[in-house]
Structure formats: C-alpha cells, structure tokens
Rosetta silent file (secondary structure, phi, psi, omega in degrees, C-alpha in Angstrom):
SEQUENCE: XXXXXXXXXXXXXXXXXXXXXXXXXXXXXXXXXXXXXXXXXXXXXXXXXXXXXXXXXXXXXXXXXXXXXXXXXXXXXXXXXXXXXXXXXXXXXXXXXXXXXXXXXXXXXXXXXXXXXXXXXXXXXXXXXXXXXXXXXXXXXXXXXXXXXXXXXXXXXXXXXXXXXXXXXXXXXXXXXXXXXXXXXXXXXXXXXXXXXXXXXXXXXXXXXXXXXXXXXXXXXXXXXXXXXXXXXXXXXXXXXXXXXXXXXXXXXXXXXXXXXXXXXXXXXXXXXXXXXXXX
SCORE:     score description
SCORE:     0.000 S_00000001
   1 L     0.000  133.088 -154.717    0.000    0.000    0.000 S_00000001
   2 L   -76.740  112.192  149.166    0.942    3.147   -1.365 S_00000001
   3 L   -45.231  116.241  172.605    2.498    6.077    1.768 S_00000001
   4 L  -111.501  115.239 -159.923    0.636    9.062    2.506 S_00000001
   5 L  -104.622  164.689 -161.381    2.081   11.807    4.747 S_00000001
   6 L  -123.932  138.791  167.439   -0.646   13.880    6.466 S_00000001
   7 L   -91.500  115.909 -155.499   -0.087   17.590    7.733 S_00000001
   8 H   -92.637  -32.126 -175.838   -2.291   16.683   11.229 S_00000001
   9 H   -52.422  -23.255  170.240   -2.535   20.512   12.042 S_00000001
  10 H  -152.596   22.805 -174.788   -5.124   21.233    9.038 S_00000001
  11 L    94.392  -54.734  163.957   -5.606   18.682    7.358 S_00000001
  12 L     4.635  142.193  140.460   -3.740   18.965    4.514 S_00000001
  13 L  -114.626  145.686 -155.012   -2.062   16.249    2.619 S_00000001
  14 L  -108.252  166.594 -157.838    0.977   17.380    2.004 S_00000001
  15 L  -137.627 -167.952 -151.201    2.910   16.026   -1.127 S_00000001
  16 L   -93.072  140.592 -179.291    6.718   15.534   -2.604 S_00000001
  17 H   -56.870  -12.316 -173.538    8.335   19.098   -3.450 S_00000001
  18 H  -112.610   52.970  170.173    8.766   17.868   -7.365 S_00000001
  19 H  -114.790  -12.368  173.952    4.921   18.006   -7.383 S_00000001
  20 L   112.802   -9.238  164.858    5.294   21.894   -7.764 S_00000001
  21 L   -22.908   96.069 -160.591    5.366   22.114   -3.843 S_00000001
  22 L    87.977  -16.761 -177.395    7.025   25.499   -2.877 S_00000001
  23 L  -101.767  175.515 -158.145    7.534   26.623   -6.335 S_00000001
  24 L   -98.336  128.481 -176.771    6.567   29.909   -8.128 S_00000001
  25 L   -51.228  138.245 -163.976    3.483   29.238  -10.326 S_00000001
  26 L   -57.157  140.002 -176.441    4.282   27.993  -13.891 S_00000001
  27 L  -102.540 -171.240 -147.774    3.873   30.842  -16.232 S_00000001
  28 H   -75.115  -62.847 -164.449    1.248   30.920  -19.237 S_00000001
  29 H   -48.678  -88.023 -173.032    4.095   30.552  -22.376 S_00000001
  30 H   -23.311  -48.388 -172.568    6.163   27.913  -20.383 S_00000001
  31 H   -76.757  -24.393 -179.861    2.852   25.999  -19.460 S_00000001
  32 H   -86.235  -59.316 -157.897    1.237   26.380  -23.217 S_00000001
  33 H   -58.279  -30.762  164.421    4.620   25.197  -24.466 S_00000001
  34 H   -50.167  -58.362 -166.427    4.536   22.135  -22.074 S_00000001
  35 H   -57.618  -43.790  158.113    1.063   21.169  -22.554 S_00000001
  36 H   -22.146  -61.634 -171.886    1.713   21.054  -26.626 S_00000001
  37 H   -59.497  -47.194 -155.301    4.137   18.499  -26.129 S_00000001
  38 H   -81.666    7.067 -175.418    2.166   16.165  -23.925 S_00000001
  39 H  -100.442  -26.911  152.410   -0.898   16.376  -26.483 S_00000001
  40 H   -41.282  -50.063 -159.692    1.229   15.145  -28.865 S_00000001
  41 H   -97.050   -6.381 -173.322    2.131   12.083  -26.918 S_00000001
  42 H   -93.598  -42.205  177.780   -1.746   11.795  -25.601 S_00000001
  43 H   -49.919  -86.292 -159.568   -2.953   11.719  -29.546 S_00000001
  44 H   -19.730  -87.873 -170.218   -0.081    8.797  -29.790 S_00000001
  45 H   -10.845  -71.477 -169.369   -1.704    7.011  -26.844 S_00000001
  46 H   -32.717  -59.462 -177.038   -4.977    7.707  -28.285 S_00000001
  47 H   -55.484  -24.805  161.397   -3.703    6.241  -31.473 S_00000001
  48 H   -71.001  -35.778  174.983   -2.391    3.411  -29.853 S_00000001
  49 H   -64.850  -55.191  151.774   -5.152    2.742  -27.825 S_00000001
  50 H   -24.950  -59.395  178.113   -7.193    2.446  -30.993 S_00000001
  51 H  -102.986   10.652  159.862   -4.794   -0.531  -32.811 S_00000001
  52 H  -109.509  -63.631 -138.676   -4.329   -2.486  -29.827 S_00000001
  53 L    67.775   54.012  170.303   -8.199   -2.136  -28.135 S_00000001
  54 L   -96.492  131.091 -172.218   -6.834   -1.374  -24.762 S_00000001
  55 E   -85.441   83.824  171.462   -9.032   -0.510  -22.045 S_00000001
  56 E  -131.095  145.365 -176.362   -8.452    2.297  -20.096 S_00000001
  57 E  -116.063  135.049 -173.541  -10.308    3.940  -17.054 S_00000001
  58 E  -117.360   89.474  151.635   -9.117    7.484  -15.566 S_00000001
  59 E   -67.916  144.217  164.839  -10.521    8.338  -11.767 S_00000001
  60 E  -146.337  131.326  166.056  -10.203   11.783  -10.796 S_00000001
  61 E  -153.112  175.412 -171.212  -11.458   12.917   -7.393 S_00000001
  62 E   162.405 -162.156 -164.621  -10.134   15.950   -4.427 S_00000001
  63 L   -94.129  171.090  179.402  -11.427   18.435   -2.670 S_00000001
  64 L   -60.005  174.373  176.150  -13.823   20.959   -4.369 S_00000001
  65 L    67.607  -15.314 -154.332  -12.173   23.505   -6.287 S_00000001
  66 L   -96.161    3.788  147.153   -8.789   21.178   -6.807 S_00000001
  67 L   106.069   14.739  124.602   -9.227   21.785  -10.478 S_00000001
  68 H    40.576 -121.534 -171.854  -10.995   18.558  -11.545 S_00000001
  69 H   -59.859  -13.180  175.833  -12.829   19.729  -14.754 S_00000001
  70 H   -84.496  -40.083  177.215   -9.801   21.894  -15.791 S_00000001
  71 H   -54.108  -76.743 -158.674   -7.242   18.948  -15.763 S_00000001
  72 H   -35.566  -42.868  171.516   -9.909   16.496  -17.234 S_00000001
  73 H   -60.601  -58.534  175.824  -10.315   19.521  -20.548 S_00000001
  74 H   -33.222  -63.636 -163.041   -5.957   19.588  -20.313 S_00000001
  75 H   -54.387  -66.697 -176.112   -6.535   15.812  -21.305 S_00000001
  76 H  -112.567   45.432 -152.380   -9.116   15.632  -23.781 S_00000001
  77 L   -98.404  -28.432  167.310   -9.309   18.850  -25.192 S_00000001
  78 L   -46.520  -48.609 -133.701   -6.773   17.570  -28.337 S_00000001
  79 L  -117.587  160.646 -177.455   -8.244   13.907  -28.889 S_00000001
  80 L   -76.705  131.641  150.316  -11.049   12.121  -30.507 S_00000001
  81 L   -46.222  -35.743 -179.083  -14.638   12.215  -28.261 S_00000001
  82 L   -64.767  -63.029 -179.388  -15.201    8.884  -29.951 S_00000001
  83 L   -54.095  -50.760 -156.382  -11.884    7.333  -27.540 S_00000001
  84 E  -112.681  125.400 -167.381  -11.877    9.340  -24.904 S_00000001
  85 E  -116.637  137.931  177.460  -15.256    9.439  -23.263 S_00000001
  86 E   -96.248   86.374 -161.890  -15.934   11.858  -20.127 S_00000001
  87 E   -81.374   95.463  162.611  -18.474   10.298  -17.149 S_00000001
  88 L  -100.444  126.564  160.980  -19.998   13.135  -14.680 S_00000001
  89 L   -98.146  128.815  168.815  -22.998   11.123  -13.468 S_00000001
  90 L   -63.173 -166.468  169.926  -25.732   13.158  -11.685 S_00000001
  91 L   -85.923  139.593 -173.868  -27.320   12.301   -8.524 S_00000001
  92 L   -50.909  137.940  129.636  -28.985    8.962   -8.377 S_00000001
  93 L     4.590  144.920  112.935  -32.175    7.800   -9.383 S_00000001
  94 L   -25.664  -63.258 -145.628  -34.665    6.434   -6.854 S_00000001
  95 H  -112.452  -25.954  149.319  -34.443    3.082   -8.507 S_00000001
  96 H   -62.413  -10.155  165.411  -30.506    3.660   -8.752 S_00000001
  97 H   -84.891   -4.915  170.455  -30.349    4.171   -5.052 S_00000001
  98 H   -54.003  -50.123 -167.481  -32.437    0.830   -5.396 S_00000001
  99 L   -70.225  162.245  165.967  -29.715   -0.847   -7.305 S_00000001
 100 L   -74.640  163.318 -166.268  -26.403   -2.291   -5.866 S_00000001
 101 L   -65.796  -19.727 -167.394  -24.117    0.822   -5.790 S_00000001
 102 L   -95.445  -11.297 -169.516  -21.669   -0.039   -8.494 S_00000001
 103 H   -43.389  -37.802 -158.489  -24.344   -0.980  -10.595 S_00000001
 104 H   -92.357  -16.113 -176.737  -24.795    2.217  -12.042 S_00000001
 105 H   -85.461  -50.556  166.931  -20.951    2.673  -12.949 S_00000001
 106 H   -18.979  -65.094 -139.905  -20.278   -0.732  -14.686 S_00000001
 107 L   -75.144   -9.084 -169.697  -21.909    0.169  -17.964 S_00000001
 108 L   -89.460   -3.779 -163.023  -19.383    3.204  -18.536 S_00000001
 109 L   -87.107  164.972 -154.627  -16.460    1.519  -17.729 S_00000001
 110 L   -81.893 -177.119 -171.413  -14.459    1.128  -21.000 S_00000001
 111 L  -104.276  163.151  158.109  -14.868   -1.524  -23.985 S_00000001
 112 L   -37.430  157.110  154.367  -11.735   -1.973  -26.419 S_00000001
 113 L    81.625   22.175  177.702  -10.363    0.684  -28.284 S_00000001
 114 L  -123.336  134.465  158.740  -11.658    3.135  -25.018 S_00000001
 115 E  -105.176  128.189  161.356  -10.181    5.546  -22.569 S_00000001
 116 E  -118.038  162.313 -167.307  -12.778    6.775  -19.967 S_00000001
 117 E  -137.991  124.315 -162.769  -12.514    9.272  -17.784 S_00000001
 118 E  -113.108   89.597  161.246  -14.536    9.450  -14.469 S_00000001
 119 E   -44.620   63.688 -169.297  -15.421   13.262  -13.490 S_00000001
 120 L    92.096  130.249 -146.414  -15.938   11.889   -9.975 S_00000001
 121 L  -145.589 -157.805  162.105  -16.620    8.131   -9.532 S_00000001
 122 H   -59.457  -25.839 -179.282  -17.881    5.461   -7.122 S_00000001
 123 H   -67.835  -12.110  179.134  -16.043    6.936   -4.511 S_00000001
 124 H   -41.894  -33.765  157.365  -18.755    9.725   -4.275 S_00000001
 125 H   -16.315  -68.939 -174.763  -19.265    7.163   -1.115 S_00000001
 126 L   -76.965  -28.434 -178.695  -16.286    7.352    0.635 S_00000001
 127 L  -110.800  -96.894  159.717  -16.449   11.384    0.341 S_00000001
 128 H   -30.640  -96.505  179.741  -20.078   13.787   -0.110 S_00000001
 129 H     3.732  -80.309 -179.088  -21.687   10.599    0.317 S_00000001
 130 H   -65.322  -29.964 -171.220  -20.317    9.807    3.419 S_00000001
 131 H  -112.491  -20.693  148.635  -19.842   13.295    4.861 S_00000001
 132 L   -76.639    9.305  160.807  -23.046   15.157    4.241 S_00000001
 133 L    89.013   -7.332  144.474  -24.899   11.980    5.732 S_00000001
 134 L   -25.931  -25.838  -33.158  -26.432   10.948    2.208 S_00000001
 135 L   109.018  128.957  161.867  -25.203    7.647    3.226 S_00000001
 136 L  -107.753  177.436  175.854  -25.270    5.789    6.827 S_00000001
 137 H   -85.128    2.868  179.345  -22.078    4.623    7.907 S_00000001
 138 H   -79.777  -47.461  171.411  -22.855    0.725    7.833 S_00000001
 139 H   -14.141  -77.564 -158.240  -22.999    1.938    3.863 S_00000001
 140 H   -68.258  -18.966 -168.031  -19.783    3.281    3.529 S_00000001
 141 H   -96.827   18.912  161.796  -18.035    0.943    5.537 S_00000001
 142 H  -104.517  -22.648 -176.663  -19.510   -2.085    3.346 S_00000001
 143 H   -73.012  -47.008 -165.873  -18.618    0.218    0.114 S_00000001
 144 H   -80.073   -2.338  170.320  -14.768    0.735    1.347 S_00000001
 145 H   -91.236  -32.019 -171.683  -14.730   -3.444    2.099 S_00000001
 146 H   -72.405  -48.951 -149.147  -16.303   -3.826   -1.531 S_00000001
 147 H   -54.813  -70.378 -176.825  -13.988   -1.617   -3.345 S_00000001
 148 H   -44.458  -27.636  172.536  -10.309   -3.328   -3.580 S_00000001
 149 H   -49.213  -64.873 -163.661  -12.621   -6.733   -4.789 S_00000001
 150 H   -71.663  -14.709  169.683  -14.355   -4.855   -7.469 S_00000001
 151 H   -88.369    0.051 -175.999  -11.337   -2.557   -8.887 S_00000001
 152 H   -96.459  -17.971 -177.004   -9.405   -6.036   -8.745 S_00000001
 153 H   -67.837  -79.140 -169.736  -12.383   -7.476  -10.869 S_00000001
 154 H   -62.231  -17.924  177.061  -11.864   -4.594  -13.453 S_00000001
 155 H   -88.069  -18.491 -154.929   -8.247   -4.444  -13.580 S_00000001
 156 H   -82.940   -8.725 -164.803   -8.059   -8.425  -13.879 S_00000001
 157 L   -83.248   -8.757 -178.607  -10.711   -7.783  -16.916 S_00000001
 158 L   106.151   12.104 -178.543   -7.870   -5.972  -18.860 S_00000001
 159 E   -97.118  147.110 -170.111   -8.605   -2.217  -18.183 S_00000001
 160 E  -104.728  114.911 -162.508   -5.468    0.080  -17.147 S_00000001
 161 E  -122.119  109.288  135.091   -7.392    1.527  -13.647 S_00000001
 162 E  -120.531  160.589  164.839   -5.585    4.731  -12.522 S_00000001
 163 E  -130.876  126.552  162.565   -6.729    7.071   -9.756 S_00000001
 164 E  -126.744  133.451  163.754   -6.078   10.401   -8.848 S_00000001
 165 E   -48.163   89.422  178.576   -6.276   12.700   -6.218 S_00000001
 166 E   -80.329  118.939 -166.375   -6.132   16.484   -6.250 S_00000001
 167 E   -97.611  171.372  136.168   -5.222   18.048   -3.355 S_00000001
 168 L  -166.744  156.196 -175.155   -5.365   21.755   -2.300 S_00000001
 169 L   -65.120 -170.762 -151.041   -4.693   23.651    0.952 S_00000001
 170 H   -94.484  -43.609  168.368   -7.329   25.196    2.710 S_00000001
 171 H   -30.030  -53.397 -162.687   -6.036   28.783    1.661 S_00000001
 172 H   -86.133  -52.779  170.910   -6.382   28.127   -2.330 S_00000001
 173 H   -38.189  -35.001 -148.224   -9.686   26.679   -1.812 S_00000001
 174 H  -102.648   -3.077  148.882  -11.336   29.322    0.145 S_00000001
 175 H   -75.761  -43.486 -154.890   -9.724   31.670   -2.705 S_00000001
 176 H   -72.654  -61.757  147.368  -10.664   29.753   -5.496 S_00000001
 177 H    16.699  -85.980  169.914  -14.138   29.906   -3.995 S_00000001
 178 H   -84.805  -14.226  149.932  -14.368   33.120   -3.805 S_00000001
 179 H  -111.610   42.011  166.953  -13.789   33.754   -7.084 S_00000001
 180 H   -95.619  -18.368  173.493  -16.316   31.794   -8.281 S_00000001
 181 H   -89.105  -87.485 -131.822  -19.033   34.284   -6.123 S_00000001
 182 H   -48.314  -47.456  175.682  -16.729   37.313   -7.657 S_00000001
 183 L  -110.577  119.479 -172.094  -17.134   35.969  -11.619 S_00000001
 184 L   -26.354  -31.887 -162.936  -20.254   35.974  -13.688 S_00000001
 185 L  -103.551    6.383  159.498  -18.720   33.298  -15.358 S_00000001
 186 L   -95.112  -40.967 -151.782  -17.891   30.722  -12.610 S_00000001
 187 H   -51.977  -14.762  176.714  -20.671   31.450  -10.279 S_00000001
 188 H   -86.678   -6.330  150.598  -22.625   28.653  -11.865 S_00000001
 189 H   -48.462   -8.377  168.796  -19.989   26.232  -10.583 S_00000001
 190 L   -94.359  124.560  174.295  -21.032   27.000   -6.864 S_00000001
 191 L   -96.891  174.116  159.557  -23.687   24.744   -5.638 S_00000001
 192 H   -76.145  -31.559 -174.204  -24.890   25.069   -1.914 S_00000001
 193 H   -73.041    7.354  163.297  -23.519   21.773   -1.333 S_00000001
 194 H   -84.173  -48.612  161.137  -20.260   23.342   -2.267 S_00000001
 195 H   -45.685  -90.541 -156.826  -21.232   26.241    0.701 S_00000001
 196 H   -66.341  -33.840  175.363  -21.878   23.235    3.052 S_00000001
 197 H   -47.990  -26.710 -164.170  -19.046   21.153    1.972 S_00000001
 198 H   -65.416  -50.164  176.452  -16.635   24.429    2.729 S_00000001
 199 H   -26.442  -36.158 -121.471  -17.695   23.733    6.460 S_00000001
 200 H  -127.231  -24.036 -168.387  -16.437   20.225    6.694 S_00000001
 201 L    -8.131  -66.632  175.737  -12.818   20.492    5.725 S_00000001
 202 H   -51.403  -42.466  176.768  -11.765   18.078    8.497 S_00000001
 203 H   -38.666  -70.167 -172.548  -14.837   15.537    7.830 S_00000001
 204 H   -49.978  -61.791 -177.127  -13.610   15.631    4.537 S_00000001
 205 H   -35.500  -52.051 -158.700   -9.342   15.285    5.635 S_00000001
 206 H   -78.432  -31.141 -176.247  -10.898   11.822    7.853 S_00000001
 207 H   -72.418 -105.463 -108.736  -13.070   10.041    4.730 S_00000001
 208 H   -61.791   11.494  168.120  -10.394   10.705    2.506 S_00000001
 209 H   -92.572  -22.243  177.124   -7.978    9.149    4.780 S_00000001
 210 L   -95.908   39.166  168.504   -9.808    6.009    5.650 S_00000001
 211 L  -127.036  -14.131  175.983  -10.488    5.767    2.098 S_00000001
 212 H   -61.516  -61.663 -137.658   -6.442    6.066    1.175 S_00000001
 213 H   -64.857  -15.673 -177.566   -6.070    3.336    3.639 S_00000001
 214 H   -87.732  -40.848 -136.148   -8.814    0.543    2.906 S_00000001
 215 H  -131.577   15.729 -179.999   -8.865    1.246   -1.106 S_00000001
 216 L  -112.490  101.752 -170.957   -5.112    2.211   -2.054 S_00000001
 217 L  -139.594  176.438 -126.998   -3.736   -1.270   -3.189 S_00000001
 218 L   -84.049  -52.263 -167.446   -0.649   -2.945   -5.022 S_00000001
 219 L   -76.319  -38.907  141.111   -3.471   -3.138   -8.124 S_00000001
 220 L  -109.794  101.370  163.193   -5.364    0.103   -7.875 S_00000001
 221 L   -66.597  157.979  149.674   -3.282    2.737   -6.340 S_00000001
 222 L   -87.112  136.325  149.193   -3.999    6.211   -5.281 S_00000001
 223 E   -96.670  130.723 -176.971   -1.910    9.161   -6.884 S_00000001
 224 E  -122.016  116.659 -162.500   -1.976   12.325   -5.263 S_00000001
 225 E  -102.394  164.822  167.190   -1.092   15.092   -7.429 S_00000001
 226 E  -124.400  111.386  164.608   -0.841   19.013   -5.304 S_00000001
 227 L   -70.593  -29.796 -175.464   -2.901   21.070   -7.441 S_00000001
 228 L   -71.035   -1.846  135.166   -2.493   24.451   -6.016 S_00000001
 229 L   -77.213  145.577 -157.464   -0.702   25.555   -8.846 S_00000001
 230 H  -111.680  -73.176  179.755   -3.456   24.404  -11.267 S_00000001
 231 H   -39.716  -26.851 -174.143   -1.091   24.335  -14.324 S_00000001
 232 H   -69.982  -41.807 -136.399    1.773   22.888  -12.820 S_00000001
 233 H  -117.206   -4.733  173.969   -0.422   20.285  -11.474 S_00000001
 234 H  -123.409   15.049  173.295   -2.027   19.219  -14.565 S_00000001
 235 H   -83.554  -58.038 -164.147    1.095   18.771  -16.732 S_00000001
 236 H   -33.670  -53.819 -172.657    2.225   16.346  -13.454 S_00000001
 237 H   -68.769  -32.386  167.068   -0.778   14.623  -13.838 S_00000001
 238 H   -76.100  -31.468  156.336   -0.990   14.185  -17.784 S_00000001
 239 H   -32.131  -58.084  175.035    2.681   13.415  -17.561 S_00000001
 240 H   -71.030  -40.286  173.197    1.866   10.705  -14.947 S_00000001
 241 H   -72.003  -43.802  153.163   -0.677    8.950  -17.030 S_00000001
 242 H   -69.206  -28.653  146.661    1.108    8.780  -19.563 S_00000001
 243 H   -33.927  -59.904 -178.879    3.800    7.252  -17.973 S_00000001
 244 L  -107.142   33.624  160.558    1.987    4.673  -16.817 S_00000001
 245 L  -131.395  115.928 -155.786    0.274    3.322  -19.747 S_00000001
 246 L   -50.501   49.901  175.215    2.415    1.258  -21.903 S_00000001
 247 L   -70.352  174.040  158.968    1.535    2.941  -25.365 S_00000001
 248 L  -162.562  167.535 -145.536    3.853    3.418  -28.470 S_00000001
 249 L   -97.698  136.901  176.067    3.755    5.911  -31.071 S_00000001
 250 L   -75.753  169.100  177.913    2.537    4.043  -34.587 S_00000001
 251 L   -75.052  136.772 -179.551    4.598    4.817  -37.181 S_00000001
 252 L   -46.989  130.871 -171.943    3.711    8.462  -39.188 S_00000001
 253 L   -79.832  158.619  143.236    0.998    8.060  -41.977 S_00000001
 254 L  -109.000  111.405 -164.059    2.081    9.373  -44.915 S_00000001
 255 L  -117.574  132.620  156.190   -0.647   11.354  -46.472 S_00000001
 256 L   -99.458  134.984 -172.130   -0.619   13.439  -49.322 S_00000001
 257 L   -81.133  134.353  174.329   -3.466   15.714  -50.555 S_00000001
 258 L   -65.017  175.217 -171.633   -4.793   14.676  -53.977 S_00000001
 259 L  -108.325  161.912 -174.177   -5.379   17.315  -56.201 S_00000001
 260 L   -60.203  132.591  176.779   -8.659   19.181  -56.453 S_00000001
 261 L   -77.213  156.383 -165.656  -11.157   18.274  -59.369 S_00000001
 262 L   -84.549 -172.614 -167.534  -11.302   20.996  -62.131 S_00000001
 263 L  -104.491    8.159  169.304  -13.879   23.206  -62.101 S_00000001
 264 L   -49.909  149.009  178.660  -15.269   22.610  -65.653 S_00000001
 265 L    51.376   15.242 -171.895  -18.960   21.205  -65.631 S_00000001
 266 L  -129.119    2.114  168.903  -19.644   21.885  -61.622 S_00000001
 267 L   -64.689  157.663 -176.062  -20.345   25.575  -62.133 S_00000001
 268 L   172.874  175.384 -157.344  -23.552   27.044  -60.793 S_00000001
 269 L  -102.579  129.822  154.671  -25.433   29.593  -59.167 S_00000001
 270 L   -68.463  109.730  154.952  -25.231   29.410  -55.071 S_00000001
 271 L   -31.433  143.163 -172.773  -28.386   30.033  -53.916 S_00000001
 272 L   -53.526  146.514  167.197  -29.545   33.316  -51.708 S_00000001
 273 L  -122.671  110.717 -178.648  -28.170   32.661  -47.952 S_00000001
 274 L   -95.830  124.030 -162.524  -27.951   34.036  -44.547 S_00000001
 275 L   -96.007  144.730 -179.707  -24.898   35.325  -43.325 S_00000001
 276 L   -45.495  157.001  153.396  -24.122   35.904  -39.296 S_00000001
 277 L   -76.492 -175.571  169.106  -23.510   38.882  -38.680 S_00000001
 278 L  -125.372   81.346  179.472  -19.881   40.427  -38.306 S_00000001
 279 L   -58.390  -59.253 -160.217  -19.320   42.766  -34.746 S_00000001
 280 L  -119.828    0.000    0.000  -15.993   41.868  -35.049 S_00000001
C-alpha cells in the first residue's frame, strides 16, 4: 500500500516538493509550451489505444475547487470524443439508489479501443456521500470493504485503472471559492452543497484518509497530485498517465493531398443565404 504523509494541524495532505510544492506558479508561455508536447504524446496514446483495443479507465477525485474539470479539458481537449469518453454522473435515481451501488458505474467503464474518464466516480461514497450523511455509515463501511474486490475485478478484466487525487490547501480553496461568487462566469460552478461542503474540511481530511487506507492497493493505487498551482499540477498529472500506460507511437501516416477536381462542368449559381452577422 501506497504512503501518505498527512499535515495533522489542518488537514492537509501534504505532497513531494517535485509536485510543484514550494515553487513559483508555472507561467502561461512555459505551461502552453509544455502542454503542446504532452498532447502530442496523448494523440499517440490515443492512437495506440485504438490498434491495440486497450481498455483504459481514468478516476479523478479531491477536494472541491482542486481543479478537476480543468485537468480532465488539459486531457481531452486535443483527442477524438469517440476514444476518450468523459463520465460526470448526476445524482442517483430512486431506482438507482435501489440498485447495488456499483451498478450504475459498470456500464461506462471502457470496452476496447476506449479511454474513460470518471469526473468523480464510485467513490462519491467514501467522500459527499459519506460526509453530508447521504449515506449511513454501515454503507460506507460495506462500500470501502467492496472496493479493492471490485477494482481487482476490473483491472483483472484488462482495463489500465488509474486514480487520482487532487489536493489543495485550505487557503487556495477558500480563494478559489471566492472567485467563483466574484465571476459571472464561474458562479454557476457554486452549488450550496459546495457552501456546506466548505464547512467540513476536516470531515472531509478523515473520509479521505480512511479511504487512502482501505482502497489504495498494489493493483489500484492512489496518486496524489498538489494542485495548487493548477497548471503545474495538470502537466504532473498528464505526464503521470502517460507514464503509466504502456503505449507506443505508430509509425507516421504518410498522407498526401490529392489534387482538387477541375472546375469545368460543376459551375452554378449558389443560392440566396444568410450570413451571421460580423461585430468583429
């Protein structure tokens, strides 16, 4: 099982200094030129992923705010929709809170030729689940005995299972926060259960610690990336995926454009049309 050191004074988990720990936030040129690179090598993957029919599923969970939905866009913002498919599930159903819990997860996880990507997973259990009381605790603590079976079920099925964690201190959240109330153009990312969740830090520090320690194992690990630089922290993490999934780059097509048919016989009148306008 995978070492976690804990900061006990707030909570925190604090993480290895070549995680961006201590350093002065990555600037926009450096961070565009990096990300370039690794979209290069994430198309390979992709492409690879394709001509073998390799299976892979991408957890991402953290505290609110720990930048989530920006990494998961770093990732697939290059790549075919058709490979890489993105799973935010709402809140259950009635007759999915009916169901056994993983029930509802199973059909997304991928098929050959798929990388998925889980905006938030089964673990919704182990965290909101568990710490706004959605959940009883006889629940969670049969969900955190089920888990290591059922990710050993899916990795033994041929799927490449990483998970990762996004941390951030208590500071960049309660900044981040606020400027999501400050900009028109955040504010619909604040829910109230993000306002009650704010409360809870510690609640939150203890699930996600009993959830390292029952459900971080030699076959599904946890990775814990430190997010509070949010660029810095999403190269680590596309870096780190790539890393660990065995891909190789196919060999370069060689494509040429054919030439263009002449325009003899295809003339004709375009028909009247409406054009957008142009403000700018």
């Amino acid at each position: 099982m995978a070492k976690h050191k804990h900061h006990e004074s707030d909570g925190n988990l604090m993480v290895a200094p070549s995680d961006g720990h201590g350093q002065p936030r990555m600037k926009n040129k450096q961070y565009e030129h990096e990300l370039r690179r690794l979209h290069g090598e994430l198309v390979a993957m992709q492409e690879w992923v394709k001509d073998t029919g390799a299976k892979i599923c991408i957890v991402f969970e953290g505290r609110d705010t720990a930048g989530k939905g920006g990494t998961i866009k770093a990732i697939t913002e290059r790549v075919s929709p058709r490979v890489f498919r993105v799973v935010a599930l709402p809140a259950p159903t009635e007759r999915e809170r009916s169901q056994m819990f993983f029930q509802r997860y199973v059909p997304h996880l991928p098929a050959a030729g798929d990388v998925v990507i889980f905006d938030r997973s089964w673990y919704n259990r182990a965290g909101v689940e568990r710490v706004m009381g959605f959940c009883s605790e006889e629940q969670t603590q049969q969900f955190l005995q089920a888990v290591p079976g059922v990710e050993r079920a899916i990795v033994d099925s041929g799927v490449i299972l990483l998970k990762y964690w996004l941390e951030v201190s208590q500071q960049e959240q309660t900044r981040r926060l606020e400027s999501r109330i400050n900009d028109p153009r955040k504010i619909w990312k604040l829910s109230d259960l993000d306002l009650k969740s704010y409360s809870r830090w510690y609640d939150y520090s203890h699930a996600r610690n009993e959830m390292f320690r029952t459900t971080d194992t030699a076959w599904a690990p946890w990775y814990v990336a430190d997010t509070n630089d949010k660029k810095r922290g999403r190269l680590n993490i596309i870096s780190h995926l790539l890393s660990n999934v065995p891909y190789r780059p196919l060999p370069p097509r060689d494509v040429t454009l054919p030439k263009r048919q002449k325009p003899e016989n295809h003339r004709e009148q375009v028909p009247p049309v409406r054009h957008i306008p142009t403000p700018f």
